[in-house]
N, C-alpha and C positions, 0 to 999 in steps of 0.2 A: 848390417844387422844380422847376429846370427839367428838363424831359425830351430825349431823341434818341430820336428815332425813325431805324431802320436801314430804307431802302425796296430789296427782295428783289424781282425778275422775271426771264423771259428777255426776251430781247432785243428791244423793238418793244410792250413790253407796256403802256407806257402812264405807267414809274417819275419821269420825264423831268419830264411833267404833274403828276404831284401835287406833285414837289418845287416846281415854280413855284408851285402854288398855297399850297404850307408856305411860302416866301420872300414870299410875296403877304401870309401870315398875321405875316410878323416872326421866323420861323424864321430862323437862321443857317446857309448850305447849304455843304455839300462834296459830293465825289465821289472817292468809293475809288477807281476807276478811274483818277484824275486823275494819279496816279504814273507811270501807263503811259504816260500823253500825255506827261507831262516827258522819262522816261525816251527815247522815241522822238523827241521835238525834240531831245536834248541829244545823240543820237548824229546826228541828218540825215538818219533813216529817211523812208520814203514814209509815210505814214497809209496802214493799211491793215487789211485783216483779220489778216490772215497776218502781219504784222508786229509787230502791236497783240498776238494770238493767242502768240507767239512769246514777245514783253518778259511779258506776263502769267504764261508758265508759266517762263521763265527766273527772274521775280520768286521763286514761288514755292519754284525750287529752292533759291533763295540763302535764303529768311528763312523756308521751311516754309508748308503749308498757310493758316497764319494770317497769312498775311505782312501782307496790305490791312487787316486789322486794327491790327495792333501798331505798323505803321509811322503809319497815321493815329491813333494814342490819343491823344498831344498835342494834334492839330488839336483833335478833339472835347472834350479837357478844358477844355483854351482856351474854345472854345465855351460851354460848358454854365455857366462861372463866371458868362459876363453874359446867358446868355438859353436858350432854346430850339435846339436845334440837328437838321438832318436831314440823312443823308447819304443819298447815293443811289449804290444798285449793291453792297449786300455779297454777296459771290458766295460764300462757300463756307463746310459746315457747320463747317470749323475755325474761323474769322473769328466767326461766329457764338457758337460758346460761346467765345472769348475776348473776345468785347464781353457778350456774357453774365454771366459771369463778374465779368468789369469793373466795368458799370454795373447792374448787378440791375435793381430796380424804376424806373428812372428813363428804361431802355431799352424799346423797342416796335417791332416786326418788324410792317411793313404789305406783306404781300405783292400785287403787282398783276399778273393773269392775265387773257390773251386768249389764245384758242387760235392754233395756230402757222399756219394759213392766214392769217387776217388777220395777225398779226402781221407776215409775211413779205409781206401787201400793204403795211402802213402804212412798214415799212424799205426796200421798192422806190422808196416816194412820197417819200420824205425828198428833203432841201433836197441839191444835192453839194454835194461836201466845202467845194468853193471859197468858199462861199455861207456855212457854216457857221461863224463865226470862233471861237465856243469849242469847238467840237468837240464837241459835246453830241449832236447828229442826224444822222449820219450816214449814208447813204444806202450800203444792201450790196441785193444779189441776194437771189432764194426759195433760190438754191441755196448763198449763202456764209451766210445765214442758219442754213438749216438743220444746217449744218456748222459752225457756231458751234454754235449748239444741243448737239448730240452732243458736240464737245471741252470745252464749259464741265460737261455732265451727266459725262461720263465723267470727266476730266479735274482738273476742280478742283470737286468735289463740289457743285454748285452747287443739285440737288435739297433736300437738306436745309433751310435757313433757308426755304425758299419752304414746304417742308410741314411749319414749326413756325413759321409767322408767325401773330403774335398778332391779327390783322384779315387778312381778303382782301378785297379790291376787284376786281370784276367787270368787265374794260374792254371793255364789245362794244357799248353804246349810243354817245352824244356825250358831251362831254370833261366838260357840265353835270351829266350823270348821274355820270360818275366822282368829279367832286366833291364831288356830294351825300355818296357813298358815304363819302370820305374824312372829312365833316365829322360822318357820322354818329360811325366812329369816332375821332374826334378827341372828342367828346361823350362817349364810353363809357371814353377813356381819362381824360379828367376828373373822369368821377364814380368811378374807383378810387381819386384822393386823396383 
């Protein structure tokens, strides 16, 4: 049975890295997020926080809470027909139980946590934008950070799937230790089939 794994953090935590290491494993990858990016290239917006911050919560008005869900459930069924599939970035606990929901036992919440000082060093240190062509790493302030932070908790519920994810992954060593982490539970999700 293939599985999806849903990868859950805040901002800078580290979601980024495992997913390359799941695409390293043969995983098939998306990013929930990635509507947003469409959405703001197909109007000619700036990449931005406050712009990105904006299409996000405007999404949600239009298609509800669970919007990044339902609108990616195709992608992911597609997915899952010929392999293993991981998305990175479910934000909010609506999304959550409607992929729940969804994919019951086939689905796996790997939450990954560093606390918000480093995190807001490692998104200071990111590549700019320019540099970035998929738009993956993006490079914001301690101060647009932490105001991301606050609007995604208050905002679009985004506490929840982070504190009902089925693994956490500790990201405060090097990227070799988060992996290890990752591969533990990847191990533990195996031996549940």
């Amino acid at each position: 049975m293939h599985r999806f794994i849903a990868l859950v953090g805040m901002a800078g935590s580290g979601k980024s890295v495992v997913a390359d290491e799941l695409i390293r494993q043969g995983y098939q990858f998306f990013r929930f997020g990635q509507i947003t990016m469409d959405i703001i290239k197909e109007k000619g917006l700036e990449i931005n926080e406050i712009n990105e911050r904006a299409i996000r919560e405007n999404v949600r008005k239009e298609h509800g809470m669970g919007a990044y869900a339902l609108l990616n459930i195709p992608k992911i069924e597609k997915f899952l027909v010929s392999g293993h599939v991981v998305g990175d970035g479910l934000y909010s606990w609506s999304e959550y139980k409607i992929l729940r929901k969804k994919f019951g036992n086939k689905m796996f919440v790997i939450a990954v946590y560093a606390p918000p000082a480093l995190r807001y060093e490692r998104l200071s240190a990111r590549k700019r934008l320019s540099e970035d062509k998929d738009i993956r790493f993006r490079q914001i302030t301690s101060d647009q950070a932490r105001s991301r932070d606050f609007a995604e908790i208050e905002n679009i519920e985004k506490a929840g799937p982070i504190a009902m994810a089925d693994f956490t992954l500790l990201n405060t060593g090097n990227i070799q230790n988060l992996i290890d982490q990752l591969n533990t539970a990847l191990n533990k999700i195996e031996d549940k089939k």
